[in-house]
C-alpha positions as CSV (number, residue, x, y, z in Angstrom):
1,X,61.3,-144.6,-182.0
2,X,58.8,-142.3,-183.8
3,X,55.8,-141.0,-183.1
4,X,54.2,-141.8,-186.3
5,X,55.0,-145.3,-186.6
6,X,54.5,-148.4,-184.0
7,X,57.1,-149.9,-182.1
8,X,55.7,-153.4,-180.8
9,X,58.7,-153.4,-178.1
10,X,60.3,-150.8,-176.0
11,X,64.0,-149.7,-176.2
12,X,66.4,-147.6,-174.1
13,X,65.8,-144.0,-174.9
14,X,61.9,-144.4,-175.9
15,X,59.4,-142.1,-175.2
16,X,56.8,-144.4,-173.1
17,X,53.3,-143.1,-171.8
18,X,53.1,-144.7,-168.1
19,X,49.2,-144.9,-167.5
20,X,48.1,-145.7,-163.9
21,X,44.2,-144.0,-164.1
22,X,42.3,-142.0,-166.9
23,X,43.6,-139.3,-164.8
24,X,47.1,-140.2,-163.7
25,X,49.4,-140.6,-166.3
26,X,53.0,-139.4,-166.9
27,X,55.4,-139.6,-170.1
28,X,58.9,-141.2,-169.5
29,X,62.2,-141.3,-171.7
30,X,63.3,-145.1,-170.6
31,X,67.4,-144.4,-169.7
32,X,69.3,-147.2,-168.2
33,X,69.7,-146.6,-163.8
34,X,66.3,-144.5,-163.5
35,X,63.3,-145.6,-161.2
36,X,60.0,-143.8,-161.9
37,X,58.2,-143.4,-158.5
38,X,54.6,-144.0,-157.9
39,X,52.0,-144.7,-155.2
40,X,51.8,-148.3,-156.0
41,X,56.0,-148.7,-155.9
42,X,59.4,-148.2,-158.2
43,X,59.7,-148.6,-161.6
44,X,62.9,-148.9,-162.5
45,X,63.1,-148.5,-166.0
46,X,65.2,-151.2,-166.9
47,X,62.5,-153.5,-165.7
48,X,60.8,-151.9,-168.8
49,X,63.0,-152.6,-171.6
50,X,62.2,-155.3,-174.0
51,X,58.4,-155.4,-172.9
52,X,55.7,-155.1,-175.5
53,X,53.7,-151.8,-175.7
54,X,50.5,-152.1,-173.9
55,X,52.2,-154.4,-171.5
56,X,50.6,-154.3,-167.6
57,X,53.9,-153.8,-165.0
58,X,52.5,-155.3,-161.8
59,X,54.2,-154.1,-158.2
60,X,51.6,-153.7,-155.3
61,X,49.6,-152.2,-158.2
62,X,50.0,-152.0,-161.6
63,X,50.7,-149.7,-164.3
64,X,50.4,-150.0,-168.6
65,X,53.6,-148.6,-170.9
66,X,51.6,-147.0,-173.6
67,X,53.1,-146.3,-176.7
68,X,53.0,-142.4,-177.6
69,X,50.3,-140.5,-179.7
70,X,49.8,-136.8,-180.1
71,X,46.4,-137.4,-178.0
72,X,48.7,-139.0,-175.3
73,X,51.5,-136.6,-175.4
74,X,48.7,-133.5,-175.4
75,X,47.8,-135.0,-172.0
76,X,51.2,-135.6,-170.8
77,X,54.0,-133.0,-172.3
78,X,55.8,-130.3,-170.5
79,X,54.0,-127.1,-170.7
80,X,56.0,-124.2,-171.5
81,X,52.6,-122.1,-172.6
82,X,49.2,-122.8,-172.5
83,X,47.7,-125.3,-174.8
84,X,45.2,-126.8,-177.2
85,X,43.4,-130.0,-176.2
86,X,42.0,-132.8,-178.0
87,X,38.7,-131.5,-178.5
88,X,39.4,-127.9,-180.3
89,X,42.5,-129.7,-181.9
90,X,40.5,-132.1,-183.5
91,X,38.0,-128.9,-185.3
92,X,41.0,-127.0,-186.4
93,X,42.5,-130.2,-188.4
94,X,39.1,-130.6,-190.1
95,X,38.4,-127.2,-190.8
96,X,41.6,-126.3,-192.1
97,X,41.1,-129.9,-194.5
98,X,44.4,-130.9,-192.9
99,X,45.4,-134.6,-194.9
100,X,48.5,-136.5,-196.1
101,X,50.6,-133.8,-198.3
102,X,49.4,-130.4,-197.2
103,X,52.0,-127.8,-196.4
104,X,51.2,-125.9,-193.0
105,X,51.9,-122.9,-191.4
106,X,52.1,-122.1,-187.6
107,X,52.9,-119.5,-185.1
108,X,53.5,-119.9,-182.5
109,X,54.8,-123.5,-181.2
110,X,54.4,-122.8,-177.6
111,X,54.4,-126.2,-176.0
112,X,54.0,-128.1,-179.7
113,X,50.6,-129.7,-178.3
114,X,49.2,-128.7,-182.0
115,X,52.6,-129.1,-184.0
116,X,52.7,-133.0,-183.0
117,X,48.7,-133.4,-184.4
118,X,49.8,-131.4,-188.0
119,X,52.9,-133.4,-188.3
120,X,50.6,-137.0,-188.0
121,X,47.7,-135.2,-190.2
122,X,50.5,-134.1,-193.1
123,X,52.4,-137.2,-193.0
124,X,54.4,-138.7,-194.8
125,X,54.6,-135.8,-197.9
126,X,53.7,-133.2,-196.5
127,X,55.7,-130.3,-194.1
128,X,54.9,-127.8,-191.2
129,X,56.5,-124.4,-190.8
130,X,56.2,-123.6,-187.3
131,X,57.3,-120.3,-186.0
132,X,57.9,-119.1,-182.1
133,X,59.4,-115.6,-180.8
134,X,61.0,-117.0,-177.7
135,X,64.1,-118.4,-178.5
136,X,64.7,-121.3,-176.0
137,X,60.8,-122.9,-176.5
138,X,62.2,-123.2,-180.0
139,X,64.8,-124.8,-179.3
140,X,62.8,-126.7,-176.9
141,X,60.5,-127.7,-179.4
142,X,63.2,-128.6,-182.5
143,X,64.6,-131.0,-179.7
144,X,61.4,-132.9,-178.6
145,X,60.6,-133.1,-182.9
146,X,64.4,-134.6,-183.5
147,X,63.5,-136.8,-179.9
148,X,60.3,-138.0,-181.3
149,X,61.5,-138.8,-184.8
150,X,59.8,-136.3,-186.6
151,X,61.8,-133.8,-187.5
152,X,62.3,-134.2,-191.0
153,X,58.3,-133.0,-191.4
154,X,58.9,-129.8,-189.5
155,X,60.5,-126.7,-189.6
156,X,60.8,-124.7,-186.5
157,X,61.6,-121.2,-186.8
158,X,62.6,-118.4,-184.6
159,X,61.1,-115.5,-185.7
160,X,58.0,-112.9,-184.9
161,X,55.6,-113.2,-187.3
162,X,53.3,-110.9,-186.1
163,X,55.9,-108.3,-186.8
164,X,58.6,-110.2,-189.6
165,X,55.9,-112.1,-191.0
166,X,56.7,-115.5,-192.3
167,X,60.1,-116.3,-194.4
168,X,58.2,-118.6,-196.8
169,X,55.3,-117.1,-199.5
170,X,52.8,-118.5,-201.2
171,X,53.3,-122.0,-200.6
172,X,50.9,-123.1,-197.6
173,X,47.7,-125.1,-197.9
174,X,46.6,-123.9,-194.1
175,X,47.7,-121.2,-191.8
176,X,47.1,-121.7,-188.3
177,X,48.0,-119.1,-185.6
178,X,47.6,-119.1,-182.1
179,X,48.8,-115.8,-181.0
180,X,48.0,-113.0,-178.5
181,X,47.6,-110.4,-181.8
182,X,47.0,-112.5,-184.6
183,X,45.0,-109.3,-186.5
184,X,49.1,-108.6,-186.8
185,X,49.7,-111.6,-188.4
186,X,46.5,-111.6,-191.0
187,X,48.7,-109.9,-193.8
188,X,51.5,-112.1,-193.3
189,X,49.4,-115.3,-193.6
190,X,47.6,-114.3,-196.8
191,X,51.0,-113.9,-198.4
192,X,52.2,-117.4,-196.9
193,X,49.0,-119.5,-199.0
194,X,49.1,-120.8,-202.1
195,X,47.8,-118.1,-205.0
196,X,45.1,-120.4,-205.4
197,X,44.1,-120.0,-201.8
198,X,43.8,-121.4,-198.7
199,X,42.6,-121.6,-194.7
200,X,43.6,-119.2,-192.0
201,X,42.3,-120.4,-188.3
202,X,42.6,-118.5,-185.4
203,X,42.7,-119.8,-182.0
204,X,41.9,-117.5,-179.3
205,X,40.4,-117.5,-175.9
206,X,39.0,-114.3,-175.8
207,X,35.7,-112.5,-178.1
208,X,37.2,-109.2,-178.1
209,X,40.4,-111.1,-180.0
210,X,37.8,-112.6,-182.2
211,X,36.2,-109.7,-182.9
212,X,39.0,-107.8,-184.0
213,X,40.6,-110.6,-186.0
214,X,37.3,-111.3,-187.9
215,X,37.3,-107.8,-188.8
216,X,41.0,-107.7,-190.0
217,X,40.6,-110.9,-192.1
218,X,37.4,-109.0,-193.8
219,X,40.2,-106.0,-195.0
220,X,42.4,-108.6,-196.2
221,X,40.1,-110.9,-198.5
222,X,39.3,-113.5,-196.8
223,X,35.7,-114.9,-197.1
224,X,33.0,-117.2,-195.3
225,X,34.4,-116.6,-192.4
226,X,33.1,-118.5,-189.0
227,X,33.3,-118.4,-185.5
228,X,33.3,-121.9,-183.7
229,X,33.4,-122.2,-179.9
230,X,33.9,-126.5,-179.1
231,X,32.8,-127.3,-175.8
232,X,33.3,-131.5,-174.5
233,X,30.7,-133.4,-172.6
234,X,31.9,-137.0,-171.0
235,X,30.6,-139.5,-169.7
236,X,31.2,-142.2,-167.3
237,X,29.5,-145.6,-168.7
238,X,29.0,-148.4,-166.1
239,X,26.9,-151.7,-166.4
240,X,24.6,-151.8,-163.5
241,X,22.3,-154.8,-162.8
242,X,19.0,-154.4,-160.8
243,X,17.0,-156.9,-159.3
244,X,13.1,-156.7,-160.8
245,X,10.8,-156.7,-157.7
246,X,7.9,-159.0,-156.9
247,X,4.6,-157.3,-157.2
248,X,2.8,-160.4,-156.8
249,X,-0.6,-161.6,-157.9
250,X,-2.1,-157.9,-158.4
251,X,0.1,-157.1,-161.0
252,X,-0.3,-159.6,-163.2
253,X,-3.6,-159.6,-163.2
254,X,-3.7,-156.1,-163.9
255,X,-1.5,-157.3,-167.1
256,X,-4.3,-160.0,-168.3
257,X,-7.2,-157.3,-168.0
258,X,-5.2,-154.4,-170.6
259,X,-4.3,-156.8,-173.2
């Protein structure tokens, strides 16, 4: 399977999202003689294979088998580092004018919350260079890409950029680092775009890394630079009906007297 193209049906060795609340959700590789556990029963994933995605498995309760997204597989994948959500995902693709075609660059992988949204934003043409300094969470990561069918759109690296820089020059559209130092990385990226130009992001989680990165990008050429902080608000929407009360003969005479 792949996570950039639908699979109506589901096969041994898929990648299913098992959704039992907006909050309770778990990701699943469907291998023959497993049973998947839950408050509402066993699963066994046999009883999976050769249903439709979206499909509703009923025991004493119920659960959906959801095909995979990166949205889905930000919620649900096995953190090795701390991650991007949704919500700052989502700014950084825009900002850096992420589309179909555009050549990336990233350090580091960490978990590959952010790698799996580039990949579907550069598909099918383009490529992302994605570079982590501990060894095993790339190799970690190069599996889960060759799992997930997308491989062939990424490149994972094992290198320390902050002090090797990248390998490739002046070939990226983006940059995008999410690093503890990325001021040690700001010389390296600039030599990584395209001669033309390009985007750097930053993603950090504290000012005093902002402040010092803005500042280092300023030395190195880089203009308009902004500082965004994305914040989510949700809400729950319900449909509730009310009963209009009886005020009797008073109120509608008060109605006839003001019109």
């Amino acid at each position: 399977m792949s996570f950039l193209k639908y699979n109506s049906t589901i096969c041994e060795g898929d990648t299913v999202i098992l959704y039992l609340g907006h909050n309770n959700m778990h990701s699943i590789v469907v291998t023959a003689g497993k049973v998947h556990q839950t408050k509402f029963g066993a699963f066994p994933h046999s009883d999976m294979v050769g249903k439709q995605f979206g499909s509703k498995v009923c025991k004493k309760g119920y659960l959906f088998l959801l095909h995979p997204t990166p949205e889905l597989w930000t919620i649900n994948l096995p953190h090795r580092t701390q991650i991007l959500y949704s919500t700052d995902i989502s700014m950084v693709l825009m900002q850096l004018d992420i589309k179909p075609g555009s050549v990336v660059m990233e350090s580091g992988t960490g978990s590959a919350s952010m790698s799996h949204a580039l990949i579907r934003s550069i598909a099918p043409t383009g490529h992302l260079y994605t570079y982590e300094f501990h060894e095993e969470r790339s190799k970690q990561a190069r599996k889960e890409f060759i799992d997930h069918n997308v491989d062939h759109l990424v490149t994972v690296t094992h290198r320390n950029v902050t002090a090797d820089g990248f390998l490739e020059e002046n070939i990226a559209d983006a940059v995008f680092l999410d690093l503890p130092s990325p001021w040690d990385a700001i010389k390296f990226s600039k030599k990584a775009l395209k001669r033309e130009g390009g985007r750097l992001c930053s993603f950090s989680p504290c000012i005093e890394q902002v402040q010092k990165t803005c500042g280092v990008m300023r030395d190195n050429g880089f203009r308009d630079i902004q500082v965004m902080e994305c914040l989510l608000k949700t809400f729950d929407v319900k449909t509730v009906s009310y009963q209009m009360p009886d005020f009797g003969e008073k109120v509608r005479f008060l109605s006839t007297t003001f019109r």
